[in-house]
MARLOKE-349479 format. One record per residue (C-alpha): residue in one letter; chain; y, z, x; residue number from 1. Coordinates in nm, 2 decimals. Example, Ala and Ser with C-alpha at 12.3 -4.5 7.8 and 13.67 -1.06 7.14 Angstrom:
<pts>
PT   type   mol       c2       c3       c1   seq
PT      A     A    -0.45     0.78     1.23     1
PT      S     A    -0.11     0.71     1.37     2
</pts>
This chain:
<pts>
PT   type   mol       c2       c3       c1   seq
PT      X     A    -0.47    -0.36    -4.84     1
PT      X     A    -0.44    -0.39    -4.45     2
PT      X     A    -0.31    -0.08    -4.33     3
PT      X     A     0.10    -0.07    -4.25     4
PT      X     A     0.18    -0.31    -4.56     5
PT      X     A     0.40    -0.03    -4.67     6
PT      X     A     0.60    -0.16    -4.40     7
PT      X     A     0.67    -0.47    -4.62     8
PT      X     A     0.88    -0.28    -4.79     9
PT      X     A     1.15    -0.16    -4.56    10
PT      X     A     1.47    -0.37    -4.55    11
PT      X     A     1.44    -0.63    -4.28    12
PT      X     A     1.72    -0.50    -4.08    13
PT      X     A     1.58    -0.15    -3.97    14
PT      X     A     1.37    -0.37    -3.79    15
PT      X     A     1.65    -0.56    -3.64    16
PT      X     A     1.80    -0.28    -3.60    17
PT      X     A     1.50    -0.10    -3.45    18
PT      X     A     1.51    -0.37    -3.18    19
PT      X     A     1.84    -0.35    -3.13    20
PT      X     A     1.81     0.03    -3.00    21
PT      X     A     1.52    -0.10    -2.82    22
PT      X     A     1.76    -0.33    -2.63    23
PT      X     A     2.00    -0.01    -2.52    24
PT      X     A     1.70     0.19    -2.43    25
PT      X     A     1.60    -0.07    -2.19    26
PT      X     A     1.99    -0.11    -2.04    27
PT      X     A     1.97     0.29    -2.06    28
PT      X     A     1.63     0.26    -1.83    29
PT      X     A     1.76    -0.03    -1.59    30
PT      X     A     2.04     0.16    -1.46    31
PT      X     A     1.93     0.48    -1.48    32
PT      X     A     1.62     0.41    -1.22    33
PT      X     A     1.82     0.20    -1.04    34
PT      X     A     1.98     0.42    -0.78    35
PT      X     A     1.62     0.58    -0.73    36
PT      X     A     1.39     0.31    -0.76    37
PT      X     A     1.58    -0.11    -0.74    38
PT      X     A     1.19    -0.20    -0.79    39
PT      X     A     1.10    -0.04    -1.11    40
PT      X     A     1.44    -0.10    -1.22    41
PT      X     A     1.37    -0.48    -1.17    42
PT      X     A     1.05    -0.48    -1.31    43
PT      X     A     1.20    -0.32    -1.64    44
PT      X     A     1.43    -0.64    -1.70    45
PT      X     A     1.09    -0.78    -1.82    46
PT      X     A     1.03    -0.50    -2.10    47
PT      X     A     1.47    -0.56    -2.19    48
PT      X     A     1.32    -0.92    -2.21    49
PT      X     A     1.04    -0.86    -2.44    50
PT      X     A     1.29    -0.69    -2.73    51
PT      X     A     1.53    -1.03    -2.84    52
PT      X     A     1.23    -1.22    -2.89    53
PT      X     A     1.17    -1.04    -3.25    54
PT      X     A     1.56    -1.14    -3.29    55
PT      X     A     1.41    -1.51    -3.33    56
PT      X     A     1.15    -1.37    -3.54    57
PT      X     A     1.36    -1.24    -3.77    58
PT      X     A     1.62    -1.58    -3.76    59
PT      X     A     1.29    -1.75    -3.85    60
PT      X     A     1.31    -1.96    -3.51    61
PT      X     A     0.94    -1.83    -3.44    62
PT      X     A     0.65    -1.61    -3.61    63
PT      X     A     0.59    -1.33    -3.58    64
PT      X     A     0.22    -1.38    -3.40    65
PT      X     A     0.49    -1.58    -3.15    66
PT      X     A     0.71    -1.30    -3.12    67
PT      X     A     0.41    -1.10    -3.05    68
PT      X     A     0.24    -1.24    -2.83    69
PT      X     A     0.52    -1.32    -2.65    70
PT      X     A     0.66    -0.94    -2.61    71
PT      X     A     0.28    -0.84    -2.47    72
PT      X     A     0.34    -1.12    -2.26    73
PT      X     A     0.64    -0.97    -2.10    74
PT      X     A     0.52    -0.62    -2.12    75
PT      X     A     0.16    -0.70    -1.94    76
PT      X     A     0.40    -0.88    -1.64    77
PT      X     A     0.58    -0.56    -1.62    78
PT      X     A     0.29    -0.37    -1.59    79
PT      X     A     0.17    -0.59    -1.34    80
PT      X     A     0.46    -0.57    -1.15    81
PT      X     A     0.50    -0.18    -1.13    82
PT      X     A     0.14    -0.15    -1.06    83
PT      X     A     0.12    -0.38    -0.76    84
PT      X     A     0.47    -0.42    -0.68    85
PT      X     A     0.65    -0.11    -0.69    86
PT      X     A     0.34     0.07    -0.47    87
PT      X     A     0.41    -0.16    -0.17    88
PT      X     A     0.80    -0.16    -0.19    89
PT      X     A     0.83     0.20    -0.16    90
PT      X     A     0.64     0.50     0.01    91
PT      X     A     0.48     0.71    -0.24    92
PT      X     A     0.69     1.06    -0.26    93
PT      X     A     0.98     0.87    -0.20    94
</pts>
């Protein structure tokens, strides 16, 4: 037995609704960094992104090896984006 199968049995929507939090965290992160840092904030519209795509998962629109490859997708871009991007936009200490 692969480890995290007893995750097969929880109801499908605490996972929905999981992702569904995940989505106000990532409003909640967006505007709070806004004011301080417009670049970050930006960049974080990618990891906001990254959350709806298990929504198609779980309409069975996509797998989930879809709906997870395509969230790292997102997340690595955001990564790459605050790494490179944020460091040139604005002077550290700022």
């Amino acid at each position: 037995m692969p480890f995290g199968e007893f995750l097969e049995d929880f109801p499908s929507v605490l996972f929905v609704l999981t992702h569904v939090a995940m989505v106000g965290i990532g409003v909640w992160a967006i505007v709070r960094t806004w004011a301080r840092s417009p670049a970050i904030s930006k960049a974080l519209w990618l990891y906001l992104a990254s959350q709806p795509v298990f929504f198609a998962f779980w309409a069975e629109l996509i797998t989930l090896k879809m709906a997870a490859v395509t969230e790292q997708a997102l997340i690595i871009l955001m990564v790459v984006w605050l790494v490179l991007g944020t460091g040139r936009a604005e002077p550290h200490g700022a």
